[in-house]
C-alpha positions as CSV (number, residue, x, y, z in Angstrom):
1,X,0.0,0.0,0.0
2,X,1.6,3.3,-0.9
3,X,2.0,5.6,2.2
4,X,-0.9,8.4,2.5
5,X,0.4,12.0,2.2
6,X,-1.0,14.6,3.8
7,X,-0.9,18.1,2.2
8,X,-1.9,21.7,4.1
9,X,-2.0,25.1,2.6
10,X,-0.4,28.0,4.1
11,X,-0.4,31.1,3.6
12,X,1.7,32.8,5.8
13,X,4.9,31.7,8.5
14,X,2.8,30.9,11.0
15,X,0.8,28.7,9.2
16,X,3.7,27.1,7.8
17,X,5.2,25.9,11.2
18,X,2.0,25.2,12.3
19,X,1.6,22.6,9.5
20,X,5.1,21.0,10.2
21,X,4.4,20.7,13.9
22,X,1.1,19.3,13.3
23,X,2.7,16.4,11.1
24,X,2.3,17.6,7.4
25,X,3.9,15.3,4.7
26,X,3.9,18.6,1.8
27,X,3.1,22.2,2.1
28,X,1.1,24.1,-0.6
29,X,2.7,27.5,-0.3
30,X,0.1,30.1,-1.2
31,X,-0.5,34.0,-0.1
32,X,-4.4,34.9,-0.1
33,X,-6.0,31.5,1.1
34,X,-9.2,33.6,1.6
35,X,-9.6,33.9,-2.4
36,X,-8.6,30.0,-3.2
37,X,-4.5,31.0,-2.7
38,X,-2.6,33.7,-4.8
39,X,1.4,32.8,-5.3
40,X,3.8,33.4,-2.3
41,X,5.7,36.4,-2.4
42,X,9.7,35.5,-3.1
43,X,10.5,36.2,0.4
44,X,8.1,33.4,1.8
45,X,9.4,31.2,-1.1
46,X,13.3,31.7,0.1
47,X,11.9,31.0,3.8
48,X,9.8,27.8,3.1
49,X,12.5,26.2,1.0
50,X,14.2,25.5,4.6
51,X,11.2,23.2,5.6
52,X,12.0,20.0,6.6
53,X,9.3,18.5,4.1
54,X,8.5,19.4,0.5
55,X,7.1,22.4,-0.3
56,X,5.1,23.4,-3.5
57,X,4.4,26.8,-4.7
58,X,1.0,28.1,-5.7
59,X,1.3,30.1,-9.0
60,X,-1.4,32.2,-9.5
61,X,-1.2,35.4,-10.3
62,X,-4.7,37.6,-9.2
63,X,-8.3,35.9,-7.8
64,X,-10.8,35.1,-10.4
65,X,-11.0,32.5,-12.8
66,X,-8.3,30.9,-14.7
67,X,-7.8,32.4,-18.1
68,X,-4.7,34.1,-18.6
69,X,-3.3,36.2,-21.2
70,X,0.0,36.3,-22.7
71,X,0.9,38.4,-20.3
72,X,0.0,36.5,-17.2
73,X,1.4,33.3,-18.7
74,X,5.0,35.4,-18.9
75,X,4.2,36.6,-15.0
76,X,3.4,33.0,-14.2
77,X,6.8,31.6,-15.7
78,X,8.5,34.0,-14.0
79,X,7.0,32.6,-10.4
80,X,7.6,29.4,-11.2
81,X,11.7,30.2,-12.1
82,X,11.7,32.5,-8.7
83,X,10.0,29.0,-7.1
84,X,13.0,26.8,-8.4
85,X,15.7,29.5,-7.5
86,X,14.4,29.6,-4.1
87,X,14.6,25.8,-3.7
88,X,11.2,24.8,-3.7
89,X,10.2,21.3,-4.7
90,X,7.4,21.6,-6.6
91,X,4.5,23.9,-8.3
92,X,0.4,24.1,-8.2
93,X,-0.4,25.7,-11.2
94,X,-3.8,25.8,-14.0
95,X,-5.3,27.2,-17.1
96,X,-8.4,27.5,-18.6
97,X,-10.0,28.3,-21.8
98,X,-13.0,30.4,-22.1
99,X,-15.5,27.7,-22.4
100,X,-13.6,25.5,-19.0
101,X,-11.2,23.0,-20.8
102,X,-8.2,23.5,-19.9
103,X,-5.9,25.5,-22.2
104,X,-3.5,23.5,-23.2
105,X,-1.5,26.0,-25.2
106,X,-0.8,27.8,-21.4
107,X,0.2,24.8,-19.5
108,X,2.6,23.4,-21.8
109,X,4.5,26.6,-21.4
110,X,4.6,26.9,-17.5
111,X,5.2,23.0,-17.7
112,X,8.3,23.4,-19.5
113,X,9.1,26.2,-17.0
114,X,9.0,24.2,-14.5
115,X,10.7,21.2,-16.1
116,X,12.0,18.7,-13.8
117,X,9.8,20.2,-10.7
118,X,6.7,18.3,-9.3
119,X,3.9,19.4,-11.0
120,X,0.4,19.7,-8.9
121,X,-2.9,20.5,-11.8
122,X,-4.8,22.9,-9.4
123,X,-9.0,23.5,-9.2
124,X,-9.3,25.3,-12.6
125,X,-9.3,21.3,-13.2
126,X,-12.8,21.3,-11.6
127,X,-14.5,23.7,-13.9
128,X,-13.9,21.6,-16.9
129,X,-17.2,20.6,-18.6
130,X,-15.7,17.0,-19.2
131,X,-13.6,16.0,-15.9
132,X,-12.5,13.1,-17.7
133,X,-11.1,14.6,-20.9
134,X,-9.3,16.9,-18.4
135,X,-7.4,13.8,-16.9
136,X,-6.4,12.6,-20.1
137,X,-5.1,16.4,-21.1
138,X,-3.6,16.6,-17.4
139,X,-1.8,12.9,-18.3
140,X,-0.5,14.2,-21.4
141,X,1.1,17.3,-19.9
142,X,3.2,15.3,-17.6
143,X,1.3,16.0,-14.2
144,X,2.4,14.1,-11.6
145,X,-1.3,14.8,-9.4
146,X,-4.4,16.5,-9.9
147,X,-5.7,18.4,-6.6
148,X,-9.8,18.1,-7.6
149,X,-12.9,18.2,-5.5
150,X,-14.6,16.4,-8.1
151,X,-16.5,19.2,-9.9
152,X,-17.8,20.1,-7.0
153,X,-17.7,23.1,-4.1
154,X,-16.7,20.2,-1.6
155,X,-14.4,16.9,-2.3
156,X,-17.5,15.4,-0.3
157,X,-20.5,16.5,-2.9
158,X,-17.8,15.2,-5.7
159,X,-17.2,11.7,-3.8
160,X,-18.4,9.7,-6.6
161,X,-16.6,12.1,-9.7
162,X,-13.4,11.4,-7.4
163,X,-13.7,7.6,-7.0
164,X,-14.2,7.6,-10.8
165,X,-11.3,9.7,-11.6
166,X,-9.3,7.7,-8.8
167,X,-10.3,4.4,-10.8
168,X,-9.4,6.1,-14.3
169,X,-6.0,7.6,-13.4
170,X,-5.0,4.4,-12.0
171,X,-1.1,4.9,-11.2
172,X,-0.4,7.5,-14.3
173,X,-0.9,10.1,-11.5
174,X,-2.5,10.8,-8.1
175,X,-5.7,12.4,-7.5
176,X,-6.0,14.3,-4.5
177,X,-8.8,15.3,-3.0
178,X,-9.3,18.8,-1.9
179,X,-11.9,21.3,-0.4
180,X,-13.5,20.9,2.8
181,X,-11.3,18.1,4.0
182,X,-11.1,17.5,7.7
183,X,-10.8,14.5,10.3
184,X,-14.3,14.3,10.4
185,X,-14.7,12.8,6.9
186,X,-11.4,11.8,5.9
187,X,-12.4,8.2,6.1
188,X,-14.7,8.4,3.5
189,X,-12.0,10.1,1.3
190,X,-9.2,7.4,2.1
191,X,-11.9,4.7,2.0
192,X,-11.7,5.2,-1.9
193,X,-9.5,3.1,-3.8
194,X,-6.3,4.6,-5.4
195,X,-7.0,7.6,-3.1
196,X,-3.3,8.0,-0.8
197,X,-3.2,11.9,-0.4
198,X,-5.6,14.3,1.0
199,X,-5.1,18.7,0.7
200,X,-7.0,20.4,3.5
201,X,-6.1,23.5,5.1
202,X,-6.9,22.7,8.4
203,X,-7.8,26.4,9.8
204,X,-9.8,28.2,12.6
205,X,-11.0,31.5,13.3
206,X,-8.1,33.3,14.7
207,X,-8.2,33.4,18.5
208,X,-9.5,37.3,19.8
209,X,-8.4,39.2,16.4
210,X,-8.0,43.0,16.6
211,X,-11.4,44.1,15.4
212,X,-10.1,47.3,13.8
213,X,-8.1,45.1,11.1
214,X,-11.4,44.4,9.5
215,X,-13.0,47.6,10.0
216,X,-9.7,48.9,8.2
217,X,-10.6,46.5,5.4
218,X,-6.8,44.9,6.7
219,X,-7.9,41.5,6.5
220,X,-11.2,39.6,5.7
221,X,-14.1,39.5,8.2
222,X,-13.9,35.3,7.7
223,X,-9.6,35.7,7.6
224,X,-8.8,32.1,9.2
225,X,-5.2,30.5,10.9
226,X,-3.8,27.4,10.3
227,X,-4.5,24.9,13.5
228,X,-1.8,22.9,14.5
229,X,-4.3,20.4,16.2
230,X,-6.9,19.9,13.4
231,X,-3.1,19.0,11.6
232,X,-2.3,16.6,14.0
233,X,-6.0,15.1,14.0
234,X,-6.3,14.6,10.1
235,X,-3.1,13.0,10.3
236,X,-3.6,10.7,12.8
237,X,-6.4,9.5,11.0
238,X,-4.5,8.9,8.0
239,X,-2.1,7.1,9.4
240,X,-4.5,4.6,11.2
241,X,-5.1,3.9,7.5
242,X,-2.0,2.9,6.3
């Protein structure tokens, strides 16, 4: 049985040790978690690279949807080259065409940016009109996982897309569930076959937060922390499944 990987997004230093001491296999390294992750800035790249597990940048360059201009492809390649200088492992990266397939003309140039990086297909995967035509594209490009909730807001309303893409994949690549992912259901994640990594973010309301930063407009309303103990709890229950 392959070993199950746990992977947490983080978006800032605090999260990132929290994640660590909570038992995280991989970081997603992100800025902006409260619109879906943004990329890191270089300074959080050149400070994660010293983690003592494998960290993968998030390049995306503004909130929104996923189609991006010549001009946001060239930002994007740029990310992913200040990822690699900075030592970083891996990237988390998408691209979509206007009507949800995945642009394929995008990804095969920040794939060959990030040539001989692990590559992570991000959500734009889950808008695709056709999931599995989206695998076989992702296959093709040389992804080594997909992180999917199935077409779906929740991995858990896309249980049955993700045990189908799980069962489709086989071992050309991993699918990984994503969104809403907490103990609390991670058996019926880990219950599916083919299924051996799980991406959560694992994240509270902070504890007594400063209510002038949100009156400021300084950070969201809903802003969230990473919580070393939902960490620790998600990945004791993957390991009881190993």
């Amino acid at each position: 049985m392959k070993e199950r990987l746990l992977e947490i997004c983080v978006d800032d230093a605090a999260g990132l040790a929290a994640a660590i001491a909570g038992g995280a296999d991989r970081i997603e390294l992100c800025a902006a978690l409260s619109v879906g992750g943004l990329t890191p800035s270089a300074g959080f790249m050149w400070l994660a690279a010293a983690a003592p597990i494998p960290v993968h940048a998030l390049i995306r360059p503004r909130p929104g949807d996923f189609r991006h201009g010549p001009d946001e492809v060239d930002i994007m390649r740029r990310d992913i080259a200040a990822a690699r200088e900075a030592g970083l492992a891996g990237v988390v990266i998408g691209a979509s065409r206007a009507d949800g397939r995945l642009d394929e003309q995008a990804l095969r140039a920040l794939v060959a940016e990030a040539d001989g990086m692990a590559m992570t297909l991000h959500r734009a995967f889950d808008l695709a009109p056709d999931l599995f035509e989206a695998l076989e594209t992702a296959v093709g490009l040389g992804f080594r996982r997909i992180l999917t909730s199935g077409g779906h807001r929740t991995g858990l309303e896309g249980l049955e897309n993700l045990a189908a893409l799980a069962a489709k994949a086989g071992d050309r690549l991993s699918i990984m569930p994503g969104g809403g992912v907490r103990a609390e259901c991670a058996d019926r994640f880990l219950a599916i076959s083919g299924i051996t990594e799980l991406h959560a973010s694992c994240s509270k309301l902070p504890d007594n937060p400063d209510p002038r930063l949100a009156e400021f407009g300084f950070i969201r309303p809903d802003s969230r922390e990473t919580d070393v103990e939902a960490v620790r709890a998600l990945k004791a229950v993957m390991a009881a499944h190993s």
